[in-house]
C-alpha positions as CSV (number, residue, x, y, z in Angstrom):
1,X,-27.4,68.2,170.8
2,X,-26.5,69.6,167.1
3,X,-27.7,72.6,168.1
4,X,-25.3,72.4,171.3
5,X,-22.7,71.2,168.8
6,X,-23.0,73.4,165.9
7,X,-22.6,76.6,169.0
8,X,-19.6,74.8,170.3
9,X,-18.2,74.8,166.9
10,X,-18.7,78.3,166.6
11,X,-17.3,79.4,169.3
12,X,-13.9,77.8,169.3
13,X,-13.5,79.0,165.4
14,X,-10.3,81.6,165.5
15,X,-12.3,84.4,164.1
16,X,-15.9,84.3,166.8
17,X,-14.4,86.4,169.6
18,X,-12.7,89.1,167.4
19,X,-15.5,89.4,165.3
20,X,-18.0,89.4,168.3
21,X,-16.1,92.1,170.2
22,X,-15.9,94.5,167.0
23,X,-19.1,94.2,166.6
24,X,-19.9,94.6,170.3
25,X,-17.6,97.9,170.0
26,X,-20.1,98.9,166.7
27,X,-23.1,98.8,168.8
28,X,-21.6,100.8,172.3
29,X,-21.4,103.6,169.6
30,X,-25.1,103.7,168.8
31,X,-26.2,105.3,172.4
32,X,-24.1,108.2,171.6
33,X,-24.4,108.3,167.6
34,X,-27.5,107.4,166.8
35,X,-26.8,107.4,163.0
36,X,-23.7,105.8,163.5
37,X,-24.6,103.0,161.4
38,X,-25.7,105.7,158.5
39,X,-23.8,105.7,155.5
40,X,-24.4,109.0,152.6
41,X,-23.5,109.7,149.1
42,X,-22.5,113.6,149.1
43,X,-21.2,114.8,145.8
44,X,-20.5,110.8,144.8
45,X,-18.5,109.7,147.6
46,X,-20.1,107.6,150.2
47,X,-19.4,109.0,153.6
48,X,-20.4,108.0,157.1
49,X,-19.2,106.2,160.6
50,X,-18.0,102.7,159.2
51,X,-16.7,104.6,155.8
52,X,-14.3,106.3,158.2
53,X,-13.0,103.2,160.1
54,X,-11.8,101.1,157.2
55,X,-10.2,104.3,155.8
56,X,-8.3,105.5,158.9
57,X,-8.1,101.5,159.9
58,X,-6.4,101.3,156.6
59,X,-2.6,102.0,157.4
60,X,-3.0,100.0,160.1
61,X,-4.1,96.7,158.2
62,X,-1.6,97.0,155.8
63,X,1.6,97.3,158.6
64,X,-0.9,94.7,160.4
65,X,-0.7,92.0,157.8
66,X,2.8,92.7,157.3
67,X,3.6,91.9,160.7
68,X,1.6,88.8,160.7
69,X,3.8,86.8,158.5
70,X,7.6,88.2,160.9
71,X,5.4,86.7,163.4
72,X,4.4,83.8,162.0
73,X,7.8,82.9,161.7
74,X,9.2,83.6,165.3
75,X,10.3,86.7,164.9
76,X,8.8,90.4,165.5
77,X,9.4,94.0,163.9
78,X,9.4,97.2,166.2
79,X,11.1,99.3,162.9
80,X,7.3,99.5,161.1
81,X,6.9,103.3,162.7
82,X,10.2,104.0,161.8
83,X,9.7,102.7,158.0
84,X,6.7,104.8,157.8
85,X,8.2,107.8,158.5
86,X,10.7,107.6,156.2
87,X,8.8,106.7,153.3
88,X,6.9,109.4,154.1
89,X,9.5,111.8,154.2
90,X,11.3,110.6,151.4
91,X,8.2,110.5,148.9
92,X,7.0,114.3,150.1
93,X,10.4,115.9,149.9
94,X,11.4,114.8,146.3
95,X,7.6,115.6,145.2
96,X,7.9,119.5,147.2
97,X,11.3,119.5,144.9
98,X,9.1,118.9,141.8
99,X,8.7,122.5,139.5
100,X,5.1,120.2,139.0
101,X,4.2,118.4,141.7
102,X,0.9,116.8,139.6
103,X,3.4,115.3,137.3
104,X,2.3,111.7,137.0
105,X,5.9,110.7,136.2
106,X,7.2,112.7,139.4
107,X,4.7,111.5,141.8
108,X,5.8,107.9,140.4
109,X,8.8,107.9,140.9
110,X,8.6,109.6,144.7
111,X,6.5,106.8,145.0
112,X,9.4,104.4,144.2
113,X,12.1,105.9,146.0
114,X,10.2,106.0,149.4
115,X,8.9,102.1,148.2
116,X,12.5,100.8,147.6
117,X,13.6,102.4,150.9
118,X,11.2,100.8,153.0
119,X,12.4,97.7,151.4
120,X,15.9,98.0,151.7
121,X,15.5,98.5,155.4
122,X,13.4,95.4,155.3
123,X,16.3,93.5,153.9
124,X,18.5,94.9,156.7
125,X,15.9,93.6,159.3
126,X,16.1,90.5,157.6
127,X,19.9,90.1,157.2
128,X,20.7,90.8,160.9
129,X,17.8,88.3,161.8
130,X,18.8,85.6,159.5
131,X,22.2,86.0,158.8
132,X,23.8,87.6,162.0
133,X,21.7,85.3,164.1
134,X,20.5,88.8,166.3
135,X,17.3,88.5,168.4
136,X,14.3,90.3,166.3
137,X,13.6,92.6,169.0
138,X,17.1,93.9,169.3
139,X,17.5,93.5,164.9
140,X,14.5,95.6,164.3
141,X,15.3,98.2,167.4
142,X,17.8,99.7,165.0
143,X,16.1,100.9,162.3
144,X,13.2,102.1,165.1
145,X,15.3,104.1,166.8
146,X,18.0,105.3,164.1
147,X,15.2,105.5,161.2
148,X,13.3,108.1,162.6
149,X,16.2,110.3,163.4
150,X,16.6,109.8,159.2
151,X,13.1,110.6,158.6
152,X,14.1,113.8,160.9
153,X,17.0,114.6,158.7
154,X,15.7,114.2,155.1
155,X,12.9,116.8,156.4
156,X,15.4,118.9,157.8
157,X,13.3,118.4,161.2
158,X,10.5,120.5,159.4
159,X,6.8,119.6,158.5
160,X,7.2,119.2,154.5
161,X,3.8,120.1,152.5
162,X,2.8,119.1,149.5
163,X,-0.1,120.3,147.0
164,X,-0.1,117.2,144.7
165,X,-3.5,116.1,143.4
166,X,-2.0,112.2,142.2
167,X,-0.3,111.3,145.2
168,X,-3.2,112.7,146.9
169,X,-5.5,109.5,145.7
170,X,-3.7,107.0,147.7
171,X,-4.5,107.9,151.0
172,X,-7.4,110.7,150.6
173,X,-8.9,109.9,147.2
174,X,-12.1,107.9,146.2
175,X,-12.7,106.2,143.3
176,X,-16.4,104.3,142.3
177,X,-17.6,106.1,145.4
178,X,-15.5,104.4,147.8
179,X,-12.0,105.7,149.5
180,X,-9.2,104.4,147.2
181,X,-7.0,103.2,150.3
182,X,-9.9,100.5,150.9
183,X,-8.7,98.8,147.5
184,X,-5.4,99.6,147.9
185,X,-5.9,97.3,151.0
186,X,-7.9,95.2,149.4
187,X,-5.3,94.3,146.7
188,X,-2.2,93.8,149.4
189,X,-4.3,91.5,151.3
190,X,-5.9,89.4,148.3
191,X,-2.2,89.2,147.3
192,X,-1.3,87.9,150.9
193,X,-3.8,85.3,151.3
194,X,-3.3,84.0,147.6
195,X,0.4,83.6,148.4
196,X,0.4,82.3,151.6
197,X,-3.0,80.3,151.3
198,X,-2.9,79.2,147.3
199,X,1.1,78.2,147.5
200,X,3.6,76.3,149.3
201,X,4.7,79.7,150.9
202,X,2.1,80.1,153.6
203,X,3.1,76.0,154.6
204,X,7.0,77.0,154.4
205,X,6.2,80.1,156.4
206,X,4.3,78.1,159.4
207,X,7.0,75.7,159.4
208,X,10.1,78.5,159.8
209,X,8.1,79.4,162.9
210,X,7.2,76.2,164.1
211,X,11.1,75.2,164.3
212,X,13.8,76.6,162.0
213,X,16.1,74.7,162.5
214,X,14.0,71.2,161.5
215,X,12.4,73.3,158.8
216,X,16.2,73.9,157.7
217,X,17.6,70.4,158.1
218,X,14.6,68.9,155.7
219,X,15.8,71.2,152.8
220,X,13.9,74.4,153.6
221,X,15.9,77.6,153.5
222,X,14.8,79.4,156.7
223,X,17.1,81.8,156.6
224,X,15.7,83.6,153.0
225,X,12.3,83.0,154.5
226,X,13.2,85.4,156.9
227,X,14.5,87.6,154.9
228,X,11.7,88.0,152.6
229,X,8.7,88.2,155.4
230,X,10.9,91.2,156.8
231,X,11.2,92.5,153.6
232,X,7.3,92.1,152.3
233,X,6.7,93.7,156.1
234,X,9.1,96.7,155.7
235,X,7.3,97.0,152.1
236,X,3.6,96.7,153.8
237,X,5.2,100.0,156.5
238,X,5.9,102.1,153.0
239,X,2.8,101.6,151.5
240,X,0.9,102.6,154.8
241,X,3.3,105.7,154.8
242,X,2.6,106.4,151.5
243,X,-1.0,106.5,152.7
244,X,-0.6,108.2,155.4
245,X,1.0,111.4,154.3
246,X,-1.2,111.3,151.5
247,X,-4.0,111.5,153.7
248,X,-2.6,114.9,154.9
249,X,-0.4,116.0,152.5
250,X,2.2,116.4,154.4
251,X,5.0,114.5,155.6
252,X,5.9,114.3,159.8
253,X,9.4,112.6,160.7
254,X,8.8,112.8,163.8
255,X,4.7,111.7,164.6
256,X,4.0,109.6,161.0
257,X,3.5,106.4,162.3
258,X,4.5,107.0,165.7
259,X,3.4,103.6,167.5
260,X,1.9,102.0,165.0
261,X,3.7,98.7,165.5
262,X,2.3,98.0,168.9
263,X,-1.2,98.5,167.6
264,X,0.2,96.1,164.7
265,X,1.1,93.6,167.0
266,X,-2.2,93.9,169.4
267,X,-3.9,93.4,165.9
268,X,-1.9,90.3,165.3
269,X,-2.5,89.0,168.7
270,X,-6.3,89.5,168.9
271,X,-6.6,88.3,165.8
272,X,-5.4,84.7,166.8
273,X,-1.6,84.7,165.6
274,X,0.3,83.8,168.5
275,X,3.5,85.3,169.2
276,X,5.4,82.2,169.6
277,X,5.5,81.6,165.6
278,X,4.0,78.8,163.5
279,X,0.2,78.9,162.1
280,X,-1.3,82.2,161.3
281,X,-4.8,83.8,160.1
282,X,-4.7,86.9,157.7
283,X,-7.9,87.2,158.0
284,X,-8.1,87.3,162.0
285,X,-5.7,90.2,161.8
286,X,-7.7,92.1,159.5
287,X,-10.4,92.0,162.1
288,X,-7.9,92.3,165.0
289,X,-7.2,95.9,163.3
290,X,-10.6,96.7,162.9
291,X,-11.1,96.1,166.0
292,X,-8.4,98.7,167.1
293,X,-9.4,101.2,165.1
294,X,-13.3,100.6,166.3
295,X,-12.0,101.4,169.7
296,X,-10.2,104.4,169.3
297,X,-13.1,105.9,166.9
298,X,-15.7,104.8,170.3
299,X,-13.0,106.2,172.7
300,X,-13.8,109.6,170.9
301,X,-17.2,108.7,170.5
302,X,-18.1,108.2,174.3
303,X,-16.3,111.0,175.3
304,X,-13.4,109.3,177.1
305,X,-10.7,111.6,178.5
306,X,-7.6,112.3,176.6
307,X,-5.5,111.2,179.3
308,X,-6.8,107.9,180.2
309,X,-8.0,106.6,176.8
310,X,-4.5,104.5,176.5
311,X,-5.7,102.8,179.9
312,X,-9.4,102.1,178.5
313,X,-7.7,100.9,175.2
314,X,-5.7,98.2,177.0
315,X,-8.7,97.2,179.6
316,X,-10.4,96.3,176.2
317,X,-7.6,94.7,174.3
318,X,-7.1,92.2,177.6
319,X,-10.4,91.4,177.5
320,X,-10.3,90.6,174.2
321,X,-7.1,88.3,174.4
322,X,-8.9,86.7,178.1
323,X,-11.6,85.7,176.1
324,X,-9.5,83.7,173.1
325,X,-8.3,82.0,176.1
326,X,-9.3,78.4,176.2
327,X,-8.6,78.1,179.8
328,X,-9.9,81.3,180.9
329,X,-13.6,80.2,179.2
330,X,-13.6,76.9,180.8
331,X,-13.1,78.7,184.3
332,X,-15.7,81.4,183.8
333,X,-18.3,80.0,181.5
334,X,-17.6,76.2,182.9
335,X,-16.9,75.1,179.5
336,X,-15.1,71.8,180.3
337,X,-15.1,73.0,183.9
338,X,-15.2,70.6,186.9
339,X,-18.4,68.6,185.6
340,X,-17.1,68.3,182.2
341,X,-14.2,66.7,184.1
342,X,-15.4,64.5,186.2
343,X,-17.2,63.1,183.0
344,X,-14.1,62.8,181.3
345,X,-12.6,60.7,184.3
346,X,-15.0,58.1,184.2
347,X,-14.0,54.8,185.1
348,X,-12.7,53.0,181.4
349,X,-14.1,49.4,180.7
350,X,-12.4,46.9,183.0
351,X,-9.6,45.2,181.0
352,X,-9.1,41.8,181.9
353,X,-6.8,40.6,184.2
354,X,-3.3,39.4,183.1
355,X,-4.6,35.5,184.5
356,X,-7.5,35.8,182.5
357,X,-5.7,35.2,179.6
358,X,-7.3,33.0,177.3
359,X,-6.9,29.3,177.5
360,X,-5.0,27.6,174.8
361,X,-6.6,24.2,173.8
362,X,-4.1,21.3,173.4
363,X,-4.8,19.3,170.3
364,X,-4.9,15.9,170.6
């Protein structure tokens, strides 16, 4: 029975199913890589299969955790891509300006421009959200739509290259052997959880989702809760951008981020956030995005064709979300299936009567 228990426990924790279908995904790659699980030093850097996933995973997390907390409050961001982009673009084309481009005080400061952009568009989010009382999906539309037609013009529509050794780090570096985006990540989401986990913000966040409006009339201002989980998002977007074209040195309006919030928001989801708003795990998206970057390295891995690896992506990702379903356990696996009902429906104690009532003794 504590053995029965203890399983039962385990299995209804928020983090068993994502964490037992990444590794699941780990082990399908095996057949075809044998070595997969190897990992090498080569000239100080540690290289190898899992190595890889964190680092191109990396982006991913960061818009991923991000888009955990817009969620968490109700609300949803389709403008992530978009943000990326122009980050991206803005960062590359004032460092290809630079007569140095390994200036540490240039690279800086490209860094800060393309950071301060992704934020201001995270305000904007935020104010139409909040403020203007506009649906997310239609708020954050805008700057999806219209933001990469910017990133399009600051690069003039061109693929802008760089050759810049510092800005290289963020997204292709390694430092103590290990790819510097992993800490990079590391940091934003030790940061998060601190936040959101340590202080009142993570409670006021929940709440916001839960129901604004009550959140509001007990004193809590909703409405600059918004804006700053739009704005820590947007920020989240420009760091991932910053990665990205660091990673390849080169800055693409038009693919940098292409779709990356939908694998944001399949991260979210799988990772036990639900869409609706309220409690969230930082933690279960972090693995939710692991998870989606495991399946398109083993999409490549098996061999799957070009053209339908969108279709096995989303046979896995359902599967995934069908087995955090409660209900859709207890129909397959008979957890709390027809016997476990009929136990539950037992007949309760007889009650007595209303003329049983106890007698009441007269005194004399």
């Amino acid at each position: 029975m504590a053995t029965t228990s203890r399983w039962r426990a385990l299995t209804h924790h928020n983090l068993f199913w994502p964490v037992a279908v990444l590794i699941a995904l780990l082990l399908v790659n095996v057949p075809f890589t044998p070595d997969f699980f190897a990992i090498k030093m080569t000239d100080g850097h540690l290289y190898g299969s899992l190595v890889s996933i964190v680092l191109f995973g990396s982006p991913l997390i960061l818009v991923a955790v991000g888009m955990t907390l817009v969620i968490a409050t109700g609300g949803i961001d389709l403008s992530v891509g978009a943000v990326v982009a122009i980050t991206g673009a803005l960062t590359c084309s004032y460092i290809s300006d630079q007569a140095d481009q390994n200036a540490l005080a240039g690279v800086f400061l490209a860094m800060g421009i393309g950071l301060v952009a992704a934020v201001v568009c995270g305000l904007w989010n935020g104010f139409l959200v909040a403020r203007m009382g506009i649906q997310p999906i239609i708020a954050t539309l805008i700057i999806m739509v219209a933001g990469r037609g910017v990133a399009q013009l600051i690069t003039d529509g061109q693929i802008i290259t760089i050759n810049s050794e510092p800005y290289k780090l963020i997204g292709g570096g390694y430092w103590l052997t290990l790819p510097f985006s992993i800490f990079v990540v590391a940091a934003v989401v030790a940061v998060t959880v601190a936040l959101t986990r340590r202080t009142a913000l993570g409670l006021l966040v929940e709440s916001v989702g839960g129901n604004a409006e009550a959140s509001r009339l007990v004193g809590i201002r909703s409405r600059r809760i918004k804006i700053m989980v739009y704005m820590f998002c947007a920020l989240c977007a420009g760091i991932a951008g910053l990665m990205i074209s660091s990673n390849t040195s080169a800055a693409d309006g038009n693919n940098a981020g292409l779709w990356i919030e939908l694998d944001a928001i399949l991260a979210v989801v799988i990772g036990g956030t639900s869409l609706l708003g309220g409690r969230f795990s930082i933690g279960g998206t972090v693995v939710g995005a692991l998870v989606i970057q495991t399946l398109t390295t083993t999409i490549y891995t098996i061999g799957v064709p070009t053209q339908t690896n969108l279709v096995f992506k989303a046979v896995v990702v359902i599967i995934v979300c069908l087995l955090q379903s409660p209900k859709f356990r207890a129909k397959v696996f008979g957890a709390n299936g027809p016997k476990g009902l009929r136990r539950a429906a037992a007949p309760a104690p007889a009650t007595p009567a209303a003329d049983a009532a106890p007698k009441m003794e007269v005194s004399r």
